[in-house]
N, C-alpha and C positions, 0 to 999 in steps of 0.2 A: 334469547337475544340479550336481554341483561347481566348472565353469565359471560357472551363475548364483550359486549362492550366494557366491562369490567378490567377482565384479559386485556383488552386494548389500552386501556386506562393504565395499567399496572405493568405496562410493555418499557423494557429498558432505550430512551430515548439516545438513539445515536445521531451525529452529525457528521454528514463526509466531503470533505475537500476534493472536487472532482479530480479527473477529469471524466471525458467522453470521448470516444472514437469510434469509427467505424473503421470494425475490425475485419482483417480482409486474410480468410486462411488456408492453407492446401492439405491437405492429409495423402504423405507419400510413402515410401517405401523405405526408404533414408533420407539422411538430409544431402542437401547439395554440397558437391566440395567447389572451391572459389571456379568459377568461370562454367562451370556444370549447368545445362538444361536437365530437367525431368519433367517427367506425366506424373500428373499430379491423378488420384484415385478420386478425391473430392473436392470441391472448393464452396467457401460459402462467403457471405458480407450480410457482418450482424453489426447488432449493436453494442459496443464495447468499451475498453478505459478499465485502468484499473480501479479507479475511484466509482466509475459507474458498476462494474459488476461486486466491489464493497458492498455498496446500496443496496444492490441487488440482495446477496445474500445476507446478508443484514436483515431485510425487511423479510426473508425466505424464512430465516430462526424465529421470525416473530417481534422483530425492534421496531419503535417509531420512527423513521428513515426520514431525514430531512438532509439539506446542503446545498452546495454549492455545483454547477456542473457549468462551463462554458464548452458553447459550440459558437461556430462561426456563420455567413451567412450564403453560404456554396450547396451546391446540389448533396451533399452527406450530412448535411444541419437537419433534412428533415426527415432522417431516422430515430432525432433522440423525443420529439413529445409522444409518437407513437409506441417507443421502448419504454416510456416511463409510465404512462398509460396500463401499458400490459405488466408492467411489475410492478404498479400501485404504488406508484413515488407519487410524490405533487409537484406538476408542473412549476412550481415557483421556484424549482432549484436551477430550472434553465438560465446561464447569464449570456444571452446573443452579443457577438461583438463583430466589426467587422475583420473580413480572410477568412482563410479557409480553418474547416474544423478539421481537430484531430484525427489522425488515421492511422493503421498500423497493417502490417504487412507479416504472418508467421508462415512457419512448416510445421509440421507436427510429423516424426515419423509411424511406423509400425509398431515397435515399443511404447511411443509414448513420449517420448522427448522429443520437445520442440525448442526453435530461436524464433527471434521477433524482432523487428524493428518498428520503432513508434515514429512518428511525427507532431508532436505535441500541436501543431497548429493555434488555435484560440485557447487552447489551456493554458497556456503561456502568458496570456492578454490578464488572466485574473490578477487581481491585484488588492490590496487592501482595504481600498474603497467599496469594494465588492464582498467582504469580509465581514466591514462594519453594517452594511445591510442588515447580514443576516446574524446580528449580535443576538438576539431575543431566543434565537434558536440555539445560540452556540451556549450562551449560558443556561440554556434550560438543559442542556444535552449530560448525559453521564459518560460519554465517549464522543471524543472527537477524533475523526482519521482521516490520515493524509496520504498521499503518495507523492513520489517524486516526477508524474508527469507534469505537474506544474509547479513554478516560479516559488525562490524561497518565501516573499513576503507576504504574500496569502498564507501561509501556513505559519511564519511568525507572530501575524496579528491575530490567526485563530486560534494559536495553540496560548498564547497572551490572556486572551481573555476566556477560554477555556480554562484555564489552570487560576486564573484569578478566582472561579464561579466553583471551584473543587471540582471539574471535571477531569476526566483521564483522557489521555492525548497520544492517540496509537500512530508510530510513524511507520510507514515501509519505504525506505529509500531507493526504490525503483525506477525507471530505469536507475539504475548508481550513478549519483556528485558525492564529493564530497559533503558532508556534511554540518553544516553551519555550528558553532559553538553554542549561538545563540540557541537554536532549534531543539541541538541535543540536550542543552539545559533545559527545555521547558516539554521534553521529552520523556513521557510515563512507562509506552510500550513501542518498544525497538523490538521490529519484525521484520529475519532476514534468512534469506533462505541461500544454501550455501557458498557459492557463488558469489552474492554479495558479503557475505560474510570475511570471505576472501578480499573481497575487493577495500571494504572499508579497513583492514590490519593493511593493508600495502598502501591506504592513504596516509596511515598514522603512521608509515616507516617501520612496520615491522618485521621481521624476516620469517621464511616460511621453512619447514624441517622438513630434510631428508626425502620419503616418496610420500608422506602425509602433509594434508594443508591445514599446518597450526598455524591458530587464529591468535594472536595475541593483543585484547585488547585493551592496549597500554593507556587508557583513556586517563589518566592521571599524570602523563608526559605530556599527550597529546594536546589536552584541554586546560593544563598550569591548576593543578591542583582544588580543584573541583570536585574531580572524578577520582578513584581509584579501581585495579580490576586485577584479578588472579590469572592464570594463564590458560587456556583453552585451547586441546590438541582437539581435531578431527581430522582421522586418517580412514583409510576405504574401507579398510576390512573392521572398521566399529562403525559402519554404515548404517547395521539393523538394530544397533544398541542406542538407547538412550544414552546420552552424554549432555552435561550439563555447566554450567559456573555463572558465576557472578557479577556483574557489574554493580557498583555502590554508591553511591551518592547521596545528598540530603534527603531524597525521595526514595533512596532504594532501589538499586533497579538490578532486573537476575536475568539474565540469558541461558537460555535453554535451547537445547539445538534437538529436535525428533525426528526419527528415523524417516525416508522418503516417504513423501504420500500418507502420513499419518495425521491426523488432523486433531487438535486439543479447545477445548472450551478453555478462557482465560476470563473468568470473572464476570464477564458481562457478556456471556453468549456470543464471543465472538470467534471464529476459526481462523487458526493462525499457519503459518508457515513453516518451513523446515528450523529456524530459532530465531526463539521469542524472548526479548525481555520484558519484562515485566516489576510492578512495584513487587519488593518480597513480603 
């Protein structure tokens, strides 16, 4: 017993910037094309969010898992104390506010590729005030992570005082906005998988080559000399190959892009996405 509690003791303390959804999915045969019915083979309604299944496996590696989670106060609000329960979070990450809480809607075909649409509901409601609550945690944390189911200012004022305490501060910009100047400055680990990858070089105006989607990110046009960054092609057929560059900055940061469905430990036990940046 003294050997776990120990382990426990010496477990890398993360913090996660919800959200929570009930996640609602079909498993079919392909995906639908615009205006298409299908039979669906499965269907289920869990508990979900990209910042809740963070936690999740977070706490699965072995981390101290704390944060922040809003739900709302509607018949799918009381999915989340039972889900957290059974994945051994603490209840105190719940933030109730009033409307409805998040939900999402996927397909997953026979392959394996899936689309989704979210409805951020009460993820939306956090806000900074909600933030400063949970300071004691943010600065005890070695990692703080966010996603983009909810609002930029919960995650300005977390990544603020995260980065004051020497924390590292993991973003994934999902669903995809644009992304705040602010944000990306106090931004340690940029986590994007290909897609957005694409999506973030076509907000910075960059153009895309030939039949490959080169990513260019000119984050030093982009952001008024801050940032600097070298040029990054990812085309199909280097799909199975590692391919990697750089992003720079006062803090260093490197972008790595890994072959599908490969998963990488980065520094702090955490499993990342198809490209990661990271301090070098």
């Amino acid at each position: 017993m003294a050997a776990t509690a120990d382990a426990g003791r010496d477990a890398p303390r993360i913090f996660v910037l919800g959200s929570f959804v009930a996640a609602c999915s079909a498993k079919v045969e392909r995906l639908p094309r615009p205006g298409e019915s299908l039979s669906a083979q499965a269907f289920t309604l869990e508990a979900g969010g990209k910042g809740f299944n963070l936690a999740v496996g977070a706490k699965r590696l072995g981390a101290a898992v704390d944060g922040v989670l809003a739900i709302g106060d509607d018949f799918f609000s009381h999915l989340a104390a039972p889900a957290l329960e059974q994945a051994g979070l603490p209840l105190r990450m719940l933030r109730v506010h009033k409307g409805a809480t998040g939900s999402g809607i996927g397909f997953t075909d026979a392959t394996g590729e899936n689309c989704l649409a979210v409805y951020s509901g009460a993820n939306r409601l956090l806000d900074a005030a909600d933030i400063r609550l949970a300071k004691d945690a943010i600065t005890s944390a070695r990692v703080v992570l966010a996603q983009f189911e909810i609002g930029d200012e919960p995650i300005v004022e977390a990544f603020r005082l995260a980065r004051q305490a020497g924390a590292l501060t993991l973003l994934n910009p999902s669903p995809y906005r644009d992304v705040a100047a602010e944000i990306l400055a106090q931004t340690s680990v940029l986590v994007l998988n290909r897609v957005e990858a694409l999506q973030m070089g076509a907000s910075l105006g960059l153009a895309r080559a030939g039949n490959g989607a080169a990513i260019g990110l000119d984050v030093l046009q982009a952001f008024g000399d801050q940032y600097s960054a070298q040029r990054l092609r990812v085309r199909p057929h280097r799909a199975q190959k590692d391919v990697h560059d750089r992003l720079r900055h006062d803090g260093g940061l490197r972008l790595r892009l890994f072959r599908p469905h490969r998963h990488r430990l980065v520094g702090t036990d955490l499993h990342c996405d198809d490209a990661v940046a990271h301090p070098a």
